[in-house]
NUDREN-607673 format. One record per residue (C-alpha): residue number from 1; chain; y, z, x. Coordinates in steps of 0.25 Angstrom, whole numbers. Example, Ala and Ser with C-alpha at 12.3 -4.5 7.8 and 13.67 -1.06 7.14 Angstrom:
# NUDREN-607673
   pos   unit      yy      zz      xx
     1      A     -18      31      49
     2      A      -4      29      55
//
This chain:
# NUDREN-607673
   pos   unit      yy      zz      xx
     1      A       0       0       0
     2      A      15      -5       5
     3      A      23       8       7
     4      A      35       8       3
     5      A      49       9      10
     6      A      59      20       5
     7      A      74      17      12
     8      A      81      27      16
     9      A      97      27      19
    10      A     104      37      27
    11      A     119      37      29
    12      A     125      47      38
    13      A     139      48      34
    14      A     150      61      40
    15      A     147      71      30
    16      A     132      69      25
    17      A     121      60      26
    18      A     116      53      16
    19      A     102      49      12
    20      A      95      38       3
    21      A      80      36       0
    22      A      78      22      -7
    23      A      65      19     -12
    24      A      57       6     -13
    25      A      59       6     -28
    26      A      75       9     -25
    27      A      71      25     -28
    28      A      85      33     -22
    29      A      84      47     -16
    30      A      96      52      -9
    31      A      99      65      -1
    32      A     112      69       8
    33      A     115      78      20
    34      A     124      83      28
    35      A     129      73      41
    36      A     128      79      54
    37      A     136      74      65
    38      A     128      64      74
    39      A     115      59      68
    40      A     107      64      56
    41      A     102      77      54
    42      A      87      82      52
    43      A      92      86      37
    44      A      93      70      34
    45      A      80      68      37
    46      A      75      81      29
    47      A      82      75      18
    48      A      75      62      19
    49      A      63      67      19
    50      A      65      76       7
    51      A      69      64      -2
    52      A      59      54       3
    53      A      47      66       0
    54      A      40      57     -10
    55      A      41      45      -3
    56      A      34      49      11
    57      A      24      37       9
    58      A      34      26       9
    59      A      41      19      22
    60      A      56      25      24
    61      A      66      16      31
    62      A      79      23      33
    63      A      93      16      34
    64      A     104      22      41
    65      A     120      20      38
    66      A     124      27      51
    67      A     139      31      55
    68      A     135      31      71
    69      A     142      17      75
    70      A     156      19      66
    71      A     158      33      72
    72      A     156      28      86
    73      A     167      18      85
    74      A     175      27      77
    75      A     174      37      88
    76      A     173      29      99
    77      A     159      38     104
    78      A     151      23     107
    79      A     146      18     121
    80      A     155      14     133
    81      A     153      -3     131
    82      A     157     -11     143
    83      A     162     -24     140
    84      A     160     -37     145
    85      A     167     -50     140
    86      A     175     -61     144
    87      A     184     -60     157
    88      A     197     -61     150
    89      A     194     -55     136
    90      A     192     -40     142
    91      A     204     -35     134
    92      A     200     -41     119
    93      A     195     -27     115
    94      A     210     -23     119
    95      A     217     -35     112
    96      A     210     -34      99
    97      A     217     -43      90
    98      A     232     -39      93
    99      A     233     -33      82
   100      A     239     -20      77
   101      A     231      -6      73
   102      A     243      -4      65
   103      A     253     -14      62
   104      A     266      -2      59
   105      A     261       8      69
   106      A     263       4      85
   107      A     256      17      88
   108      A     244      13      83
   109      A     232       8      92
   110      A     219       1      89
   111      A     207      11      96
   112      A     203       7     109
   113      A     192      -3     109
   114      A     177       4     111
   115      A     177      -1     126
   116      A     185       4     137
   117      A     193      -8     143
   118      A     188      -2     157
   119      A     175      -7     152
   120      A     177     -22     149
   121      A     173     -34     158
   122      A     178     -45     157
   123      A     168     -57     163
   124      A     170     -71     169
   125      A     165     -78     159
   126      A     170     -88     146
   127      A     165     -95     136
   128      A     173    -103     126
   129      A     172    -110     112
   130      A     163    -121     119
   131      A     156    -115     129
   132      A     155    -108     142
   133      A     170    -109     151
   134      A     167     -98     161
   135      A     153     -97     166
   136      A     147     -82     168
   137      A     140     -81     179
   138      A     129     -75     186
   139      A     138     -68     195
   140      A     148     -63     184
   141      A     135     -58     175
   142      A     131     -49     188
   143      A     146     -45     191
   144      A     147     -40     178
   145      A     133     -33     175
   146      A     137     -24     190
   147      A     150     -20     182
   148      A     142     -16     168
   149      A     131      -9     177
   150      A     141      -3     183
   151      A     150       1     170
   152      A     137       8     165
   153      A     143       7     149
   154      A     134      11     137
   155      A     135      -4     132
   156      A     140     -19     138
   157      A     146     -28     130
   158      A     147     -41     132
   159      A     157     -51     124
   160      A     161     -65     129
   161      A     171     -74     122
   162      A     163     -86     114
   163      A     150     -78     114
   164      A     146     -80      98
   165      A     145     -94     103
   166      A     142     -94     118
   167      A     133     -82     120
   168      A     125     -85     134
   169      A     136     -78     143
   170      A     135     -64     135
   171      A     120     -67     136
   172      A     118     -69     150
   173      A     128     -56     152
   174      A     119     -47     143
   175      A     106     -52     147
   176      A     111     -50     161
   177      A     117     -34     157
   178      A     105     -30     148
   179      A      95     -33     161
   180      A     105     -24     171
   181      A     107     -12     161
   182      A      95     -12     151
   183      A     100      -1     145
   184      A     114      -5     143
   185      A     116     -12     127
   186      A     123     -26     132
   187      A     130     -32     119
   188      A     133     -45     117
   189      A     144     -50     107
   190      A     136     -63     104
   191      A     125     -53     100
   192      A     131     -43      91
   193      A     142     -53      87
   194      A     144     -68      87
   195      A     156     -74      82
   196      A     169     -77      87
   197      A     181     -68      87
   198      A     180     -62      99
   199      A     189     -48      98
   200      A     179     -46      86
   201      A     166     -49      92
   202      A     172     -40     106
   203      A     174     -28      97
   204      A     163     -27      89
   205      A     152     -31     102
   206      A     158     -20     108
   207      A     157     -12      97
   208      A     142     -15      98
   209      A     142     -10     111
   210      A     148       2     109
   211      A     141       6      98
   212      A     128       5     103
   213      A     124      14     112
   214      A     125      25     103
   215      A     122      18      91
   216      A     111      12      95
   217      A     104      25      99
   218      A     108      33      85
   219      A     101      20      78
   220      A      89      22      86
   221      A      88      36      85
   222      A      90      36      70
   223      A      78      26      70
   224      A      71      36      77
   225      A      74      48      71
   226      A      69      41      57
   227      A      57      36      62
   228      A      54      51      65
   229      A      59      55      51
   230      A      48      45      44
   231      A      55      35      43
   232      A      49      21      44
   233      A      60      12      48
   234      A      77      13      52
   235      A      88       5      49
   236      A     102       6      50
   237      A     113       1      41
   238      A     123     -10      48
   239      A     138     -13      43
   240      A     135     -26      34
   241      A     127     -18      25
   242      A     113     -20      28
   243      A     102     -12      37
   244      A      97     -14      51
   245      A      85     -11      61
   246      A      87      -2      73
   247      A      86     -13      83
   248      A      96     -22      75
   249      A     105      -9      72
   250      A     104      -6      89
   251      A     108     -18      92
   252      A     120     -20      81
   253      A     127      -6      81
   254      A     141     -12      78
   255      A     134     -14      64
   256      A     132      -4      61
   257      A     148       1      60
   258      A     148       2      46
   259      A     134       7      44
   260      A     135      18      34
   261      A     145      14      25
   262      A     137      -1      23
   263      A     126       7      18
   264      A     136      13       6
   265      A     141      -1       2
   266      A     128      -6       2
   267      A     124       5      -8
   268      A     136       4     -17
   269      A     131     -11     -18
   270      A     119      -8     -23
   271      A     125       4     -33
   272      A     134      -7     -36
   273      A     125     -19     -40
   274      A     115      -8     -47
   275      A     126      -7     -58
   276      A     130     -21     -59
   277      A     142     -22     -50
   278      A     144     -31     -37
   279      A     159     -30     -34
   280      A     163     -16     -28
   281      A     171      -6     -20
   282      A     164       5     -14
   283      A     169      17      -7
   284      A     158      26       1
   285      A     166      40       1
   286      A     160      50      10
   287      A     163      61      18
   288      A     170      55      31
   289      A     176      42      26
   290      A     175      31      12
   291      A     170      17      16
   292      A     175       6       4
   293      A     169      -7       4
   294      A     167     -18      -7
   295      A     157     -25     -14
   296      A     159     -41     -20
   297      A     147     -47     -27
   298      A     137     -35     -23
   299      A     139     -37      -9
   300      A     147     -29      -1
   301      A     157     -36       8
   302      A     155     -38      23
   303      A     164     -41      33
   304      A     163     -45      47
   305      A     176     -38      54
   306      A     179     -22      55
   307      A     184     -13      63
   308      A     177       0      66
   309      A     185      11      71
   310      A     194       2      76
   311      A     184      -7      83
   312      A     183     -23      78
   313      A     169     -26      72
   314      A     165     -39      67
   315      A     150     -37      62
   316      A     147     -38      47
   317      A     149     -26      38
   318      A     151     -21      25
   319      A     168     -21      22
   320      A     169      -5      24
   321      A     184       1      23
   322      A     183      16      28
   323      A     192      27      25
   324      A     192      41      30
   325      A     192      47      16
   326      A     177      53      14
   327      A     174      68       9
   328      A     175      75      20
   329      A     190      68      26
   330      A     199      79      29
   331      A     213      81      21
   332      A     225      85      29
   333      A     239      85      29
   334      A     248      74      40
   335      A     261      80      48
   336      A     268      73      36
   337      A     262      82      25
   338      A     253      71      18
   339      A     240      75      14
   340      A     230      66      22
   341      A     215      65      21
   342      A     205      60      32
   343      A     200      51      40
   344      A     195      63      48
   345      A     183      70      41
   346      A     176      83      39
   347      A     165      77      41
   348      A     147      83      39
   349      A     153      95      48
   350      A     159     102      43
   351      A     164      93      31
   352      A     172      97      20
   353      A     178     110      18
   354      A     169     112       5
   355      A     157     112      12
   356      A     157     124      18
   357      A     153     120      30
   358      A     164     124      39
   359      A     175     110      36
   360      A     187     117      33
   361      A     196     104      31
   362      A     198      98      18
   363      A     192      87      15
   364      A     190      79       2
   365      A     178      83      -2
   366      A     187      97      -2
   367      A     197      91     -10
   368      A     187      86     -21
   369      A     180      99     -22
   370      A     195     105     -23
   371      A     195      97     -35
   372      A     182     102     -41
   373      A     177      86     -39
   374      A     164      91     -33
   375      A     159     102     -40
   376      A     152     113     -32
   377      A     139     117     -38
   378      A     134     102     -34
   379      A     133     102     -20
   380      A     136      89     -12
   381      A     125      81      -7
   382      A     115      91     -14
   383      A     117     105      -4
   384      A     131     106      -1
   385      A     139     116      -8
   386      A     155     113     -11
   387      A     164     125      -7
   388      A     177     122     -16
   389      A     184     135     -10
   390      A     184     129       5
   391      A     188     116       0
   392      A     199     122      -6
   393      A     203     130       6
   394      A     203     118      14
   395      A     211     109       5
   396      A     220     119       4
   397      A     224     120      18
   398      A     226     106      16
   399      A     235     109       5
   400      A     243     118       9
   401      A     247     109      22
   402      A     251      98      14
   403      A     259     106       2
   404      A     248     105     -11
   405      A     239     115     -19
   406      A     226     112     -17
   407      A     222     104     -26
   408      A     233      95     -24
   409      A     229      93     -11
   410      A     214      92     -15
   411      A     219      79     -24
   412      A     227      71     -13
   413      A     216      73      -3
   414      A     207      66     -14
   415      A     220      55     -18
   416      A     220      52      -3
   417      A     205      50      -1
   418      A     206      42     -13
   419      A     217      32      -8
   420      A     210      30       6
   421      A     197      26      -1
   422      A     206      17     -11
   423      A     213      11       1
   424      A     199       8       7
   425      A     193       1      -7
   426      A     206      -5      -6
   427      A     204     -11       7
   428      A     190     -16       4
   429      A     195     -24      -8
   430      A     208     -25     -11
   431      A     213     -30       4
   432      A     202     -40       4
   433      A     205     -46     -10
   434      A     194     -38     -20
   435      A     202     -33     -33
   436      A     194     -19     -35
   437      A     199     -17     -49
   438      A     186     -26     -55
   439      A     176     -19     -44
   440      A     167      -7     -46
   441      A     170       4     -36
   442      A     157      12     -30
   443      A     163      25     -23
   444      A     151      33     -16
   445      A     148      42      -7
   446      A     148      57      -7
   447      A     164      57     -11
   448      A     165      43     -15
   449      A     162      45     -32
   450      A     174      56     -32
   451      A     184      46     -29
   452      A     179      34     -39
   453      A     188      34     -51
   454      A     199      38     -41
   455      A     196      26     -33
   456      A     194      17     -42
   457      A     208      18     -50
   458      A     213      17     -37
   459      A     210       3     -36
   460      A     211      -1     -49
   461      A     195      -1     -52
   462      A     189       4     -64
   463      A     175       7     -62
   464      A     167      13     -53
   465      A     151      15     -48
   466      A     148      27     -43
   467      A     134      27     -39
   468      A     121      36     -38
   469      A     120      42     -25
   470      A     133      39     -22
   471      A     134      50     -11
   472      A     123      42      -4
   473      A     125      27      -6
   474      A     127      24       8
   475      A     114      29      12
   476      A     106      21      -1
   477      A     114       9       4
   478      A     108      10      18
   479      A      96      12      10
   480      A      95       2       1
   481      A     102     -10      12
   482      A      94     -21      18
   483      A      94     -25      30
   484      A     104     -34      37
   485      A     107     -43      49
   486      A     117     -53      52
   487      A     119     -65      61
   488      A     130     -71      64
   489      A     135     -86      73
   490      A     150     -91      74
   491      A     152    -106      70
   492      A     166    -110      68
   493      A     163    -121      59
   494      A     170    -129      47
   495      A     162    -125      35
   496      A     165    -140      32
   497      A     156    -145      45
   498      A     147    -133      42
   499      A     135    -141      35
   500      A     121    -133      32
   501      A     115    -139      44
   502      A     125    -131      53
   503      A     125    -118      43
   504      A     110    -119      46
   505      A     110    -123      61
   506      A     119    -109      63
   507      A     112    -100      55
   508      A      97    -104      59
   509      A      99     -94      71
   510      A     107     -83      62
   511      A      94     -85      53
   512      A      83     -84      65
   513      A      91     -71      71
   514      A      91     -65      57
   515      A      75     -68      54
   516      A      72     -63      68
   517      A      80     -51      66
   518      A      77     -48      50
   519      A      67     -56      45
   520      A      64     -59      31
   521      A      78     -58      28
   522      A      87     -63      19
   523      A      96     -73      26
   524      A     111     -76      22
   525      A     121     -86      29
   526      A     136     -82      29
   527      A     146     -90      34
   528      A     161     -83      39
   529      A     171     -93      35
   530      A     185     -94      34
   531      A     196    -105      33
   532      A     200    -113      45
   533      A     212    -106      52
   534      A     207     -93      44
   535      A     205     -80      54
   536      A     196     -73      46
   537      A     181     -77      38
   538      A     174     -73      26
   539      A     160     -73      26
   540      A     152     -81      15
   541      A     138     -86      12
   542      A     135     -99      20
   543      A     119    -103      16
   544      A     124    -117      12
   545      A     133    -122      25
   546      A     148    -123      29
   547      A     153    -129      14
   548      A     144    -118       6
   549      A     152    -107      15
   550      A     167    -112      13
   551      A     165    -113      -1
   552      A     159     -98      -1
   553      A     173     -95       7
   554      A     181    -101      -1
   555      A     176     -93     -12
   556      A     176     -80      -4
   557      A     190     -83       1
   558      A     195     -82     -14
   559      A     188     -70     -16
   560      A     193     -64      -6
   561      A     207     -69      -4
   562      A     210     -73     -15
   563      A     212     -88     -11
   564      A     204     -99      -4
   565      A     206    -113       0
   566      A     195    -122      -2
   567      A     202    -135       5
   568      A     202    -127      18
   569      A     193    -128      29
   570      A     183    -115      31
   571      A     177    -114      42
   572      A     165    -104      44
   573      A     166     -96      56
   574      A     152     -89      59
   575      A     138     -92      50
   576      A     132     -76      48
   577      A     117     -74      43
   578      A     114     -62      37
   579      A      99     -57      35
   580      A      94     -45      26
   581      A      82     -41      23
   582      A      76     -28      14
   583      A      86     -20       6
   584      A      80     -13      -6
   585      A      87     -10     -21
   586      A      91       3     -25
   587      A      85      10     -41
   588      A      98      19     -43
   589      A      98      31     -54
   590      A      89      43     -57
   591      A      91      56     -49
   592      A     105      53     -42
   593      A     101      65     -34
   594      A     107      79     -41
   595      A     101      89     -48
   596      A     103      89     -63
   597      A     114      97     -67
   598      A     121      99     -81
   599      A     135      94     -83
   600      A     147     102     -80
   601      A     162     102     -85
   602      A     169      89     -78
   603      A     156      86     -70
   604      A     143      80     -71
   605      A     130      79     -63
   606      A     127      64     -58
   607      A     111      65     -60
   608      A     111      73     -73
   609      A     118      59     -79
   610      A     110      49     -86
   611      A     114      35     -86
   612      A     123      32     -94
   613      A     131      44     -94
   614      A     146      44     -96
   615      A     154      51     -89
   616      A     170      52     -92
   617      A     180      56     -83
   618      A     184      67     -76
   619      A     171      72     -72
   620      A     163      74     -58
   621      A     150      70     -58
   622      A     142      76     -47
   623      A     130      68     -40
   624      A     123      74     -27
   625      A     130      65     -17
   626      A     142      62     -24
   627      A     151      67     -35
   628      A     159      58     -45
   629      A     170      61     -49
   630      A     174      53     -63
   631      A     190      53     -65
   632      A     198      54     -79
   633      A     197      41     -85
   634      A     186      37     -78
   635      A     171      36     -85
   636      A     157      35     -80
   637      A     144      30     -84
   638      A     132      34     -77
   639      A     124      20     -74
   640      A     108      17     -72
   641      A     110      19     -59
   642      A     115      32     -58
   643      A     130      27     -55
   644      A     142      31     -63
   645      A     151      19     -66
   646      A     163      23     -67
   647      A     174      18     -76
   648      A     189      18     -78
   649      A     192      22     -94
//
C-alpha cells in the first residue's frame, strides 16, 4: 500500500512560529510557538509531533519560510565576498545608478554596498556586445587566483561585463578558483543571473555570494535536523512563490530573500480562490512588521526587480511591500512630540508589555489590549496569557511623554499602525494602477484581522475575507506551495522577427535545464517585453512566438498603465521558462483550532460559529491564532470554509 504524504509548513516569524499539517485529502491542523532568536527551538518540534499523532504512518515533508537571508542583508552579518570583474568596472557597486536615496534630504546616503571596496578586483579582460575585445589570459587567470588565495574571503565572485551572453571567460576564471580553493563558494553572474543590466546583475551575484555561506549552512542544518525529527524530506520556500530542494536552495540563496512572506501570499491565494474571489490585497500583520501584496486573476503578481535592505536584487519574486508596523513594533514619542510607532520591534523576547515576560515597552498588541480588543480569558496562540494592567502601565509611559490619557494614546498607536499598513496596500496597487475599491482584502496574521474593517475604508473597499487560521496562513501556504524553478536567456529581439521557430530555438535549452532539474514538471514560456525605447519590461506568457507576446503586452500595458500602443514596435528583452511541479489543495472548515466557548457580550468564539453565521458589528471574535475585530457598520458571515466575509453596510 502507497503511504501517504502529510506536508508540513513551518514559518518562523519575530514573535512566534507557526506550524501547519496538511494532509493528503487537504486535512488542516495547526499549532503555534514562541520564536527563539536563532533557529527553532525543540518546542516546534514537540509540537509537531503532537498534531501529527494519528498520522505517524504517513511520509512527512516539511516546507520551511525561513527569515535567515532577509536579516543577513538587513544586518549586514553575511560572508566577507571578494569581488572580481572587469578592470574598469570596480567602482559599479559605488555608482549604482546615480541616483538619490532621498530626493529632498542631501544628508541621506544609500547603505554601503555588501562588499568592502578594498575587496574588488578589477581583471584585464573584455567582452562586448559581439564578442571577445580583450582576451583573458593564462597569465591573468594565475595572477588573480594568488590575490584571491591570498585574500582568504568567505566567498568570490566573479561578474564580467556581457557575460549573460558570452560566459566562457567567467567560466574559465571559476573552474580555474573552485580547483585552487575547493572550499571556497566561486559564484558566477551568468549562473545565478543572466540577462543584461549590468548594475543589477552586479548586485544581486553579489548578494548571492554574501549570503551563502551562512545561508547555506542554516539550509543544511534544517535538513538535517528534520531528518532527525522524522521527517521524510525538506524543502524551502523561494521568493516567487514556489518551494525548492536543499541543493537547489544551496545554491540559490539570494532567492530565498523573501522567503516567509511568499508563503503568506500563497496562502491568502488559496483562501482566496476557495470563496470564489481571484482579485485581491492582502496584508500579513505580524509581530515585527505587515507585508501587503496583490493578487490579479488568482495569481499573485511577480516581479523581477527589488531591493532588500537597500541592496539591488533582480531574481523573480512575489510584489512584497513591507512595513515596520506588526504587533510587537514599539510606540514612542519624537523630540518634536509626535506619537510614533515602530519600525523597531519587541520582538519573541521579550515582546510585548502584556506578555508578561519581562517587555516593558509599549507596543500595539498593548494598545489593542488597552482597548479590551483581545480579550483576556482566550490566550494567544493557545498558552499565552494577556496582562491588561502591564499593557496599561507601559502605554501609559507613553502617554504621558506625548501629552494624552491612555486610551488616547492607545488609539493613535493603533490610527498609526493603520495608516502605515494603508500606505503599503496603497503601494502595491494603487502606485501601479490596480483600483482596490472592487478588490477583496485578506488581512492575516496573528494581528492582521484587528485591523480589516479599518483598513478597508481606508481604501475605499467594501469587503473583506478573513480566513480560517488566519494566525498561521503563511505556514499553510508554505505547506500547500509547489515546487518551482525558473530559467531564464537575454534576446534582444523585435517581437516582429521573433517567429515560433526562434521562441522554440531559445527555449529548447531553458526546457532541458528545467526537465534535468525538476522533472515531470509543468512548463510555461514567458517572454519580458516592452516597447522599443521603453526602459523597463513587463513580463507575459509567450507559448506561441514574438507576435502571441506583443499582443499579450499590449493587453498587459493597459492594465497596467492605463494605456498601450498597438502601432508600436515591442520588442522582447529575455525569454523565461518556468517549471513547477506538486502542490496540493487545501479542505478549509471544521475545527478552526479553539475550544468551544459560549458567546459573550461584544465577543464571540470563531470555532463555536456555524457556517452561516451573522455577525454585526461592533464585536471581536476571537480564534486561537487570531482575533477579528468587526467595526460598527460592518457585517460578517461565516462562510463553508470557516472564513468571515466581511461586509460594509
Amino acid at each position: 500500500m502507497e503511504r501517504k504524504t502529510t506536508r508540513v509548513g513551518v514559518d518562523v516569524g519575530g514573535t512566534f512560529t507557526d506550524i501547519v499539517s496538511l494532509s493528503e485529502s487537504g486535512e488542516v491542523t495547526v499549532g503555534k510557538v514562541r520564536s527563539v532568536p536563532g533557529g527553532v527551538s525543540e518546542e516546534l518540534w514537540n509540537t509537531l509531533d503532537r498534531i501529527q499523532e494519528n498520522e505517524q504512518a504517513a511520509s512527512r515533508l516539511l516546507v520551511h519560510g525561513t527569515t535567515v537571508a532577509t536579516n543577513a542583508l538587513l544586518e549586514r552579518t553575511g560572508g566577507r565576498v571578494l569581488l572580481l570583474t572587469t578592470s574598469g568596472f570596480e567602482d559599479l557597486l559605488w555608482l549604482r545608478r546615480q541616483d538619490r536615496a532621498d530626493l529632498y534630504d542631501l544628508a541621506k546616503h544609500h547603505p554601503d554596498p555588501l562588499v568592502d571596496r578594498a575587496d574588488v578586483i578589477g581583471v584585464s579582460e573584455r567582452i562586448g556586445p559581439e564578442g571577445v575585445v580583450t582576451a583573458l589570459t593564462a597569465d591573468e587567470i594565475d595572477r588573480v587566483k594568488d590575490l584571491a588565495v591570498a585574500c582568504n574571503p568567505d566567498a568570490v565572485v566573479v561578474c564580467f561585463l556581457f557575460s549573460f551572453r558570452y560566459p566562457e571567460h567567467e567560466q574559465r576564471l571559476a573552474d580555474s578558483l573552485r580547483e585552487t580553493m575547493p572550499s571556497i563558494p566561486v559564484v558566477c553572474s551568468h549562473e545565478i543571473l543572466p540577462v543584461f543590466r549590468e548594475y543589477e546583475r552586479l548586485s544581486t551575484v553579489v548578494a548571492e555570494g554574501y549570503l551563502r555561506p551562512k545561508v547555506s549552512g542554516y539550509i543544511e542544518r534544517m535538513g538535517q535536523d528534520a531528518l532527525t525529527h522524522g521527517m521524510d524530506g525538506f524543502r524551502v520556500m523561494a521568493s516567487s512563490g514556489g518551494t525548492m530542494s536543499v541543493d537547489h536552495a544551496r545554491e540559490r540563496v539570494a532567492a530565498l530573500a523573501l522567503s516567509g512572506p511568499a508563503g503568506g501570499v500563497e496562502g491568502a491565494r488559496l483562501v482566496g480562490a476557495s470563496a470564489g474571489f481571484e482579485d485581491l490585497l492582502t496584508l500579513d500583520m505580524g509581530g515585527t512588521s505587515a507585508d501587503a501584496s496583490v493578487v490579479l486573476g488568482g495569481d499573485p503578481l511577480i516581479q523581477n526587480a527589488a531591493s532588500v535592505g537597500g541592496v539591488a536584487m533582480s531574481l523573480p519574486h512575489v510584489l512584497i511591500e513591507t512595513v515596520g508596523a506588526g504587533g510587537g513594533s514599539i510606540a514612542w514619542v519624537d523630540r518634536g512630540g509626535a506619537l510614533r510607532v515602530g519600525p523597531r520591534s519587541a520582538g519573541a523576547v521579550p515582546g510585548p508589555a502584556a506578555y508578561g515576560q519581562g517587555g516593558e515597552d509599549a507596543t500595539v498588541t498593548d494598545a489593542a489590549a488597552v482597548l479590551g480588543w483581545l480579550g483576556v480569558d482566550h490566550p494567544l496562540a493557545g498558552t499565552l496569557e494577556l496582562d491588561v494592567g502591564l499593557a496599561r502601565v507601559a502605554v501609559g509611559r507613553v502617554a504621558e511623554a506625548a501629552g494624552l490619557t491612555v486610551e488616547r494614546c492607545a488609539e493613535g498607536i493603533i490610527e498609526i499602525a493603520n495608516a502605515a499598513m494603508v500606505r503599503a496596500l496603497r503601494t502595491v496597487s494603487v502606485e501601479r494602477g490596480v483600483d482596490p475599491r472592487d478588490m477583496i482584502l485578506v488581512p492575516f496574521g496573528g494581528a492582521g484581522p484587528l485591523f480589516s474593517c479599518r483598513m478597508a475604508e481606508s481604501l475605499g473597499m467594501r469587503r473583506a475575507l478573513v480566513p480560517p487560521h488566519a494566525g498561521v496562513l503563511s505556514a499553510l501556504g508554505l505547506a500547500a506551495a509547489p515546487e518551482k524553478l525558473e530559467f531564464v536567456a537575454s534576446v534582444h529581439e523585435l517581437a516582429d522577427t521573433m517567429n515560433q521557430e526562434k521562441m522554440d530555438a531559445v527555449c529548447a535549452e531553458l526546457e532541458h535545464a528545467a526537465s534535468d532539474e525538476l522533472p515531470g514538471a509543468d512548463q510555461q514560456r514567458f517572454a519580458d517585453c516592452r516597447y522599443v525605447g521603453q526602459g523597463y519590461e513587463l513580463t507575459v506568457p509567450a507559448d506561441a512566438g514574438g507576435d502571441s507576446a506583443a499582443n499579450e503586452f499590449h493587453s498587459a500595458h493597459e492594465r497596467r498603465f492605463g494605456h498601450c500602443d498597438t502601432g508600436r514596435e515591442v520588442e522582447v528583452v529575455n525569454v523565461r521558462v518556468v517549471a513547477t511541479r506538486g502542490g496540493t489543495s487545501i479542505k478549509l472548515g471544521g475545527n478552526l483550532g479553539a475550544e468551544s466557548s459560549a458567546t459573550s457580550s461584544g465577543r464571540a468564539v470563531w470555532n463555536a460559529l456555524s457556517p452561516g453565521s451573522k455577525l454585526t458589528g461592533p464585536i471581536m471574535v476571537d480564534g486561537l491564532d487570531s482575533t477579528v475585530r468587526i467595526e460598527q457598520g460592518w457585517r460578517g458571515e461565516v462562510l463553508s470554509s470557516g472564513a468571515i466575509l466581511l461586509e460594509r453596510e
